[in-house]
C-alpha positions as a printed NumPy array, in Angstrom:
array([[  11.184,  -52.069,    9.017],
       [  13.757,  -54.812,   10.188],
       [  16.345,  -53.757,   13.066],
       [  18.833,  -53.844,   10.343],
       [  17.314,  -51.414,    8.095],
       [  16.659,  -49.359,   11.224],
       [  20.163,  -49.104,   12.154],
       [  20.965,  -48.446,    8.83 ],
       [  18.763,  -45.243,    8.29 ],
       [  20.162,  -43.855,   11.966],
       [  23.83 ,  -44.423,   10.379],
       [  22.479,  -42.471,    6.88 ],
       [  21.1  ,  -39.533,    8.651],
       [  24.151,  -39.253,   10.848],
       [  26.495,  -39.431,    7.853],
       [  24.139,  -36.933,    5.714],
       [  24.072,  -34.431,    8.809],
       [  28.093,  -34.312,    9.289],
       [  28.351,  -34.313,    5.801],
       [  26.581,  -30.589,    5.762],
       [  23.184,  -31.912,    3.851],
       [  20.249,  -31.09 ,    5.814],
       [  19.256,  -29.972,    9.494],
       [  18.294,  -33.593,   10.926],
       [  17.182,  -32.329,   14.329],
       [  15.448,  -30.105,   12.878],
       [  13.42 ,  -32.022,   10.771],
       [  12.869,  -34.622,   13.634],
       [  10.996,  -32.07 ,   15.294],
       [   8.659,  -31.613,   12.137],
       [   8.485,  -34.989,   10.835],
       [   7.161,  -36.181,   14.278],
       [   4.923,  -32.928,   15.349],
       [   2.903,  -32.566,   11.696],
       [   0.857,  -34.427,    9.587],
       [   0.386,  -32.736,    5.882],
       [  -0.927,  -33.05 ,    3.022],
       [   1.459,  -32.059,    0.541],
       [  -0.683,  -30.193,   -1.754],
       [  -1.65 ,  -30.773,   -5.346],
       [   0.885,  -29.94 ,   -8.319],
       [   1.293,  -33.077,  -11.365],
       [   1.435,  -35.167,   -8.607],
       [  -0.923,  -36.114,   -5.451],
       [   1.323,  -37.337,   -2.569],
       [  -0.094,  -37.676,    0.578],
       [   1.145,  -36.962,    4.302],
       [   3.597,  -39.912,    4.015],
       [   5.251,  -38.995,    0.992],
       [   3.456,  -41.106,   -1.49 ],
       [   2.667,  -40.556,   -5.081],
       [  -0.507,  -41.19 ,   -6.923],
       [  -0.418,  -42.227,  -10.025],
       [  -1.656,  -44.116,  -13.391],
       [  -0.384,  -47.04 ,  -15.146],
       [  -1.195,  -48.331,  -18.603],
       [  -0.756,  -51.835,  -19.793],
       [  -0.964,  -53.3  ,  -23.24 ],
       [  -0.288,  -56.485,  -24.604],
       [   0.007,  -57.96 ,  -27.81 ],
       [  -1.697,  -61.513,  -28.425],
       [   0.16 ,  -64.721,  -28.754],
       [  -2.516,  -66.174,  -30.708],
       [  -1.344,  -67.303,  -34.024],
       [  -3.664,  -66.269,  -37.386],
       [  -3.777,  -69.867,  -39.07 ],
       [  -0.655,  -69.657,  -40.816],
       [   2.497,  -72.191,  -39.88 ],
       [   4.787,  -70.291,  -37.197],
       [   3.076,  -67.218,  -36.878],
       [   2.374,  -65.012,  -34.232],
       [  -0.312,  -63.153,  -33.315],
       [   1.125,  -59.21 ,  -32.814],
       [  -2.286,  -57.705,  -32.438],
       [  -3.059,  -55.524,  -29.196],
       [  -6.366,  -57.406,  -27.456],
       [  -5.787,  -56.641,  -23.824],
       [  -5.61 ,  -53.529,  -22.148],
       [  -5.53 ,  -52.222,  -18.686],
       [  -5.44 ,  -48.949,  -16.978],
       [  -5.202,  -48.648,  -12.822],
       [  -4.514,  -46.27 ,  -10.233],
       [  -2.37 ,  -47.033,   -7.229],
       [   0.467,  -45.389,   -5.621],
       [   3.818,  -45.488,   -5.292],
       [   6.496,  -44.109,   -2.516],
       [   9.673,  -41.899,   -3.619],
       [  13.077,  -42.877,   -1.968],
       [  12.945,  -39.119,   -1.224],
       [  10.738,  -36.512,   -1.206],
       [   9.666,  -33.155,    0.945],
       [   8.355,  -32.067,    3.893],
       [   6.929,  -29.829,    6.32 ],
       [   9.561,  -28.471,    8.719],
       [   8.703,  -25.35 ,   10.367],
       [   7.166,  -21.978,    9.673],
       [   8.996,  -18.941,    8.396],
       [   8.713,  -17.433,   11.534],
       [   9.66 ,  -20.888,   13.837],
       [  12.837,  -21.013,   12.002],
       [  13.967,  -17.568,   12.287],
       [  13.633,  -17.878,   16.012],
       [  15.499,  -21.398,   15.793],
       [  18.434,  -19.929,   14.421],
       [  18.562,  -16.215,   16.26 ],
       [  17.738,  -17.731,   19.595],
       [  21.217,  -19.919,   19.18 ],
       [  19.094,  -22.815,   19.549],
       [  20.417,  -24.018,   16.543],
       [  24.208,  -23.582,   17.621],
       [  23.384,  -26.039,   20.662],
       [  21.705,  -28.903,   18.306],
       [  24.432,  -28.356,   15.911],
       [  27.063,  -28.346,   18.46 ],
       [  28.884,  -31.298,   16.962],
       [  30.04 ,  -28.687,   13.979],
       [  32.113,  -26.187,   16.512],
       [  31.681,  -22.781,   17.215],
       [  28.837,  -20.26 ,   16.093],
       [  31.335,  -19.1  ,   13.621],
       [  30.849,  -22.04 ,   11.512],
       [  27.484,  -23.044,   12.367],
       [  26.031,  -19.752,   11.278],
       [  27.068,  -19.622,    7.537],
       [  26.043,  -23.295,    6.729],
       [  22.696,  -22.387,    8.122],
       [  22.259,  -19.405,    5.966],
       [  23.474,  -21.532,    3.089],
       [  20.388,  -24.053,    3.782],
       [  17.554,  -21.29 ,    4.962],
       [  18.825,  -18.727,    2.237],
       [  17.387,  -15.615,    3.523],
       [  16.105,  -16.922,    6.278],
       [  14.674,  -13.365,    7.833],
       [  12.731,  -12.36 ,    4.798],
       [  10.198,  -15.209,    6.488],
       [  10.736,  -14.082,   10.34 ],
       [   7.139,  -12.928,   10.81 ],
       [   5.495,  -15.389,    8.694],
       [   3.35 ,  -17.629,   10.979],
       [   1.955,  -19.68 ,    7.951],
       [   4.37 ,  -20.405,    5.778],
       [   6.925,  -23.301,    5.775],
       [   9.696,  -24.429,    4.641],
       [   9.867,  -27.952,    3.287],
       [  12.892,  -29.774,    4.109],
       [  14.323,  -33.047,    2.145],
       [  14.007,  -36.361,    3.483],
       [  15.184,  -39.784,    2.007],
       [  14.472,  -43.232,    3.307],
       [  16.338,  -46.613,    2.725],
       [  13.191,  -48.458,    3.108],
       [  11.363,  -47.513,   -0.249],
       [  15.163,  -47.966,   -1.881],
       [  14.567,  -50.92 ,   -4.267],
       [  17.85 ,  -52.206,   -4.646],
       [  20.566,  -53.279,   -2.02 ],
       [  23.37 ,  -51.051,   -2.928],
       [  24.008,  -49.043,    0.024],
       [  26.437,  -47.052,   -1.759],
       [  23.92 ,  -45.84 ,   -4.958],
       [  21.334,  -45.156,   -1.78 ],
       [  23.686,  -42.429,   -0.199],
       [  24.426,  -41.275,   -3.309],
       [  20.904,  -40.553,   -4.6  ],
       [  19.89 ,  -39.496,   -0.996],
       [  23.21 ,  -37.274,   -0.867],
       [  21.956,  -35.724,   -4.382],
       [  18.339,  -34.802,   -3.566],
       [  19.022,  -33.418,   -0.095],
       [  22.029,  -31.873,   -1.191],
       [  18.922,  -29.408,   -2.901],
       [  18.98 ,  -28.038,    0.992],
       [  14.865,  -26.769,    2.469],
       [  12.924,  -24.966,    0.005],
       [  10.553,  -22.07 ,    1.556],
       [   6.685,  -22.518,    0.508],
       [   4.027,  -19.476,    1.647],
       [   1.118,  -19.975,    2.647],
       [  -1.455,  -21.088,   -0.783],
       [   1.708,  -22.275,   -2.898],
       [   2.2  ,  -25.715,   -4.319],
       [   5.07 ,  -27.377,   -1.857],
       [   8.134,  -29.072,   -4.052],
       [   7.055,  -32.053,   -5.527],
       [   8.886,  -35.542,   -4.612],
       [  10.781,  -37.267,   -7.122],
       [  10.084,  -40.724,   -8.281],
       [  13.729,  -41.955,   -9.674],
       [  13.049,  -44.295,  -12.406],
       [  13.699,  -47.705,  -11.262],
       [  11.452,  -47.149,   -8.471],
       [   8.465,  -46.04 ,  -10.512],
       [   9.533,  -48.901,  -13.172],
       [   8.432,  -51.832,  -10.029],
       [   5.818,  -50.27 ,   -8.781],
       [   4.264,  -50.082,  -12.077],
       [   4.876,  -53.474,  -12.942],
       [   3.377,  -54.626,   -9.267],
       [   0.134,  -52.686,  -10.333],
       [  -1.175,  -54.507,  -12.99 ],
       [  -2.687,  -58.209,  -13.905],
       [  -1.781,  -59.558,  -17.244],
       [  -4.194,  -62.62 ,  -18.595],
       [  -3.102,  -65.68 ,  -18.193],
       [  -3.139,  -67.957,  -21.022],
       [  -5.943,  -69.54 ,  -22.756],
       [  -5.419,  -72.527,  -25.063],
       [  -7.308,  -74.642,  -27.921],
       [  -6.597,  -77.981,  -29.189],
       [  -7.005,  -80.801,  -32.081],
       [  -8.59 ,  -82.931,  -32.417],
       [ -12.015,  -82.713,  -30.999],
       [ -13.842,  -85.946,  -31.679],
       [ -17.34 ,  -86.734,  -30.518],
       [ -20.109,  -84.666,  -28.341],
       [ -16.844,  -84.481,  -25.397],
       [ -14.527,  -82.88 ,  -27.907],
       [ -12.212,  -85.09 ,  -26.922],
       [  -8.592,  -85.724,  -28.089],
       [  -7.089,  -89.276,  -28.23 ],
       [  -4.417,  -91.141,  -26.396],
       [  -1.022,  -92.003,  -27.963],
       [  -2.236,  -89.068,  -30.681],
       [  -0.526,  -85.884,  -31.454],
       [  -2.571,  -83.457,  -29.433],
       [  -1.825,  -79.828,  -31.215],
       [  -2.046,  -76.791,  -28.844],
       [  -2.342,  -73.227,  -29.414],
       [  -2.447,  -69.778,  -27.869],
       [  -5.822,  -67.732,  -28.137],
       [  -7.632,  -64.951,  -27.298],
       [  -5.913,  -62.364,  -25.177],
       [  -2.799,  -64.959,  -23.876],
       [  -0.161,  -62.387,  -23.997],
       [   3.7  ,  -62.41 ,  -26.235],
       [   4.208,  -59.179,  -24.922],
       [   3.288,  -56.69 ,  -22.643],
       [   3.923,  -52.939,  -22.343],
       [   3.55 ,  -50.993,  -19.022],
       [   4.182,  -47.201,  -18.811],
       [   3.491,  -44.803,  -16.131],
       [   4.335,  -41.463,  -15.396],
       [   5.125,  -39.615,  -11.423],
       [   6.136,  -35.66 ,  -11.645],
       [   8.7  ,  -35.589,  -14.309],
       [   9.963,  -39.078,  -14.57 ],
       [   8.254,  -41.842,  -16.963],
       [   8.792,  -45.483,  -16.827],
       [   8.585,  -48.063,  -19.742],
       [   8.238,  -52.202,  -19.116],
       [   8.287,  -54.184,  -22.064],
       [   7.473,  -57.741,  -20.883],
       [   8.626,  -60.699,  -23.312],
       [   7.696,  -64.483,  -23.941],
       [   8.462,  -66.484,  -26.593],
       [   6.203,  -69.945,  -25.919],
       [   3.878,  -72.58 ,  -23.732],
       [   4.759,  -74.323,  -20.965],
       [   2.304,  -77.34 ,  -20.847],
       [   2.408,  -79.871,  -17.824],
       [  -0.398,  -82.112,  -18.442],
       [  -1.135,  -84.886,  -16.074],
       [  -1.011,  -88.675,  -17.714],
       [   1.064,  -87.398,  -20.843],
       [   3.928,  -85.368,  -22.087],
       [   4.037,  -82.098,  -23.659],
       [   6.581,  -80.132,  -26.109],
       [   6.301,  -76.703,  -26.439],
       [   8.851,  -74.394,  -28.208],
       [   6.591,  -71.738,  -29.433],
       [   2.707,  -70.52 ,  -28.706],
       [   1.39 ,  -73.227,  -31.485],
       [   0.017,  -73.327,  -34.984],
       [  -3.96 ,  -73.91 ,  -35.178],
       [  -4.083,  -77.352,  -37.163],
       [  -5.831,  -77.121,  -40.74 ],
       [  -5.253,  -79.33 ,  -43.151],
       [  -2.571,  -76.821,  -44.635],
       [  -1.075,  -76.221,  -41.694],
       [  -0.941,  -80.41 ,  -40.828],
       [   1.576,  -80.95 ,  -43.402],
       [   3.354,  -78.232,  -42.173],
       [   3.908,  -79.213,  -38.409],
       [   3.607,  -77.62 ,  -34.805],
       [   6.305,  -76.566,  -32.692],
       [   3.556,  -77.082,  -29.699],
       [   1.764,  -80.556,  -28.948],
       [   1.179,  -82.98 ,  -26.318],
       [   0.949,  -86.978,  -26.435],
       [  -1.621,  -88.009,  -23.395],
       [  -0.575,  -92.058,  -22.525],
       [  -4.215,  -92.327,  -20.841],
       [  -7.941,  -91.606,  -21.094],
       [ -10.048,  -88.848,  -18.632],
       [ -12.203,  -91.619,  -17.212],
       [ -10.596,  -91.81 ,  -13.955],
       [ -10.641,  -88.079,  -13.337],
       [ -13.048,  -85.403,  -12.324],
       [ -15.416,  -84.873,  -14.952],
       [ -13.636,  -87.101,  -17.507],
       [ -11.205,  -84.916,  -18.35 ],
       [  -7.286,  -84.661,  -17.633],
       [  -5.874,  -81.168,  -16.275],
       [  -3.742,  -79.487,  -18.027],
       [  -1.03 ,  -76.55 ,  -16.207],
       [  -0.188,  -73.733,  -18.45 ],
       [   1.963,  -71.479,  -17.744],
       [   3.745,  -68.561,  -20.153],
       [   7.36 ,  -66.688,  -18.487],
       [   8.273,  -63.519,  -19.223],
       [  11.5  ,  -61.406,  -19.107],
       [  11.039,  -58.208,  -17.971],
       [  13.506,  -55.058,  -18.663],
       [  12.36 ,  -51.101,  -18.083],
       [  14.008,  -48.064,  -18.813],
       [  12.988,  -44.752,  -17.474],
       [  13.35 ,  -40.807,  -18.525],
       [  16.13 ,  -40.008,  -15.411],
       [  18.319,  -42.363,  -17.636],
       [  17.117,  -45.467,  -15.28 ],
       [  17.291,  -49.224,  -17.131],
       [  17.413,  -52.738,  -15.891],
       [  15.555,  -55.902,  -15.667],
       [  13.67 ,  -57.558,  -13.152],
       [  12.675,  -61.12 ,  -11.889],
       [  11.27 ,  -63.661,  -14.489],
       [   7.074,  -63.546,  -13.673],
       [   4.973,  -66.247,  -14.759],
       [   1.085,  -66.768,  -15.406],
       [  -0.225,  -69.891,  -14.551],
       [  -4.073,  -71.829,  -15.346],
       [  -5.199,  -74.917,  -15.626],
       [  -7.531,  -75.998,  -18.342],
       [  -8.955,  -79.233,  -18.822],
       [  -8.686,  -81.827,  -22.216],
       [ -11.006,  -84.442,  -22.6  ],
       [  -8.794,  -87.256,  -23.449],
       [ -10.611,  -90.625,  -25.322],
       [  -9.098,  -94.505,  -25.941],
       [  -9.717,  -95.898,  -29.149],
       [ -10.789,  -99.722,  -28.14 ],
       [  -9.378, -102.56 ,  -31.126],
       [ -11.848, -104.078,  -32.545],
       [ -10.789, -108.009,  -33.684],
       [ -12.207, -108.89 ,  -37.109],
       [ -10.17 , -112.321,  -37.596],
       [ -12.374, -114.445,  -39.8  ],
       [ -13.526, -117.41 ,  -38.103],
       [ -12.02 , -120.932,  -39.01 ],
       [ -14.976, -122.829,  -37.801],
       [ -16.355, -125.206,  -40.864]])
C-alpha cells in the first residue's frame, strides 16, 4: 500500500472511532494477535477477508451467417472460473465473550477510550456496540466479530463514497458468534464484485477469413479488394455474471466491428464483415483491405495482419450498483498470403 493510502486509512479509522462506529483499539489487538478462518456460510472467505467465488462468461459470435450485414448472435464461447475477490469491508475475529467482558469491567476500556470523557459516557456506547455484553462473560470460545473496512480494496477514488460505505457497514457495530456458528459473512458491494469478475476471465480474441484465395498459397492479390470476416468464436458480445453472499454482478461487454492494421496495405473496417459469395459480391462489405505489395519479402511469404476488436464495458449489480469501465481490447495477428499478378505483353510483332 502507498504512504498515501497508508495515511489515509490511519485518518479513516480515527474519524470512524470519534465518530462512535467501532472499538479501533480494540480490534487492533485482534486483527494483529489472530489468524482465522472465517468459517463456511454462501461464501468461503479466508483469514484475510477474501471471498471465493464463481464467474460465468458467455459470448455471442461475431461471425456473420452468409447473408449481407448480418451478425452472428449465436452463443459459441463459454467460460466458467474460480478466483477470489476482496470486500471493501468485511468481519472479524476480535475477542472472546469472556476477553471482552473483562475489557470493559476492568475499566480498561475507559483508559483506551479516554479521548470520549468520563466513564459516564464511555460506558453506554460500549453497551450499545457489545449489546449484552455479560451474557458472554464466561465464554472462553466464543467471539465476537467486529467490522473492519479498508480503502485499499475500494475501487474507485472517491474518498467521500469510501467513508460513507465504510461508515454504513461498521455502523452494524460487533456481532457475537459461539463457538460452532457460522461468523457474519462479508459483503461484496456491487461495483467491486462487477471488476473483479471482469479481471477473471479471457475472452477469444478474434479469428478472421478472407477472399480471395487463389492458388495452392491461398493467396489474395495486390491492389484487389481483400474481403474480411469474423469467424468462429470472435466475440460481439460478452456476458459475465457472478455472484458473492447476497450481491450479483452483471457485465455485458459490447463491440460493434474489426480493427485491421495490416502491414504493406490499408484496411476499412466498419463492421465484423460479410463472407463474399457471389450473392453477397453484388451486395458489398463494410470490411476489406487493399494490400499495395506481395508476401515475398516477409517471413514465410505472407504479410501480418493485427486484429484487434474493442469493447465497452458497463455492469450493474443487485445492491443497486451500475457503471462502466475502461475500453478492453483483444489483439492477434494472423497472416495473408498476398500474390502480384505479373503483365504479360502480347503486342503483335511488326517484323515482316
Amino acid at each position: 500500500m502507498s504512504m498515501v493510502k497508508r495515511i489515509v486509512v490511519v485518518v479513516l479509522a480515527l474519524l470512524l472511532s470519534f465518530a462512535g462506529v467501532t472499538g479501533v483499539e480494540s480490534f487492533a489487538w485482534a486483527h494483529e494477535n489472530h489468524n482465522w478462518d472465517s468459517g463456511s456460510g454462501s461464501v468461503t472467505s479466508a483469514s484475510d477477508g477474501s471471498v471465493t467465488m464463481t464467474v460465468t462468461a458467455t459470448s455471442t459470435s461475431a461471425a456473420a451467417d452468409g447473408s449481407a450485414g448480418s451478425g452472428g448472435g449465436v452463443v459459441s464461447w463459454s467460460q466458467s472460473v474460480t478466483t477470489t475477490v476482496h470486500p471493501v469491508c468485511w468481519y472479524e475475529p476480535d475477542r472472546t465473550g469472556a476477553e471482552v467482558a473483562e475489557w470493559i469491567d476492568s475499566r480498561q476500556a475507559e483508559k483506551e477510550y479516554s479521548v470520549y470523557g468520563n466513564w459516564g459516557y464511555v460506558m453506554p456506547y460500549l453497551r450499545d456496540q457489545y449489546p449484552d455484553y455479560e451474557s458472554y462473560a464466561d465464554d472462553s470460545e466464543g467471539y465476537w466479530y467486529m467490522p473492519w473496512c479498508d480503502w485499499e480494496y475500494y475501487n474507485g477514488d472517491d474518498f467521500a463514497e469510501y467513508l460513507k460505505l465504510a461508515g454504513h457497514f461498521r455502523s452494524n457495530g460487533p456481532v457475537y458468534v459461539p463457538a460452532g456458528q457460522v461468523p457474519p459473512e462479508p459483503e461484496i458491494d456491487g461495483e467491486t464484485l462487477a471488476r473483479a469478475a471482469w479481471d477473471a476471465v479471457t475472452i477469444p480474441t478474434a479469428t478472421i477469413a478472407y477472399n480471395p484465395t487463389y492458388g495452392d498459397m491461398q493467396a489474395t492479390i495486390v491492389g484487389w479488394d481483400t474481403w474480411v470476416w469474423a469467424t468462429g468464436d470472435t466475440p460481439r458480445e460478452v456476458q459475465v455474471s457472478a455472484t458473492a453472499g447476497a450481491t450479483t454482478a452483471t457485465i455485458t461487454a459490447t463491440a460493434s466491428m474489426l480493427t485491421l492494421q495490416p502491414r504493406d496495405g490499408t484496411a476499412k473496417c466498419t463492421g465484423f464483415g460479410v463472407p463474399w459469395s457471389e450473392d453477397n459480391d453484388s451486395r458489398g462489405t463494410d470490411c476489406k483491405i487493399v494490400f499495395n505489395r506481395s508476401s515475398a519479402h516477409f517471413k514465410d511469404s505472407v504479410t501480418p495482419v493485427d486484429v484487434k476488436v474493442s469493447y465497452a464495458i458497463s455492469y450493474t449489480a443487485s445492491d443497486g450498483a451500475t457503471g462502466t469501465m475502461d475500453t478492453h481490447t483483444t489483439s492477434a495477428t494472423t497472416s495473408i498470403p498476398v500474390a502480384e499478378i505479373q503483365a504479360i505483353n502480347t503486342r503483335p510483332s511488326t517484323e515482316p
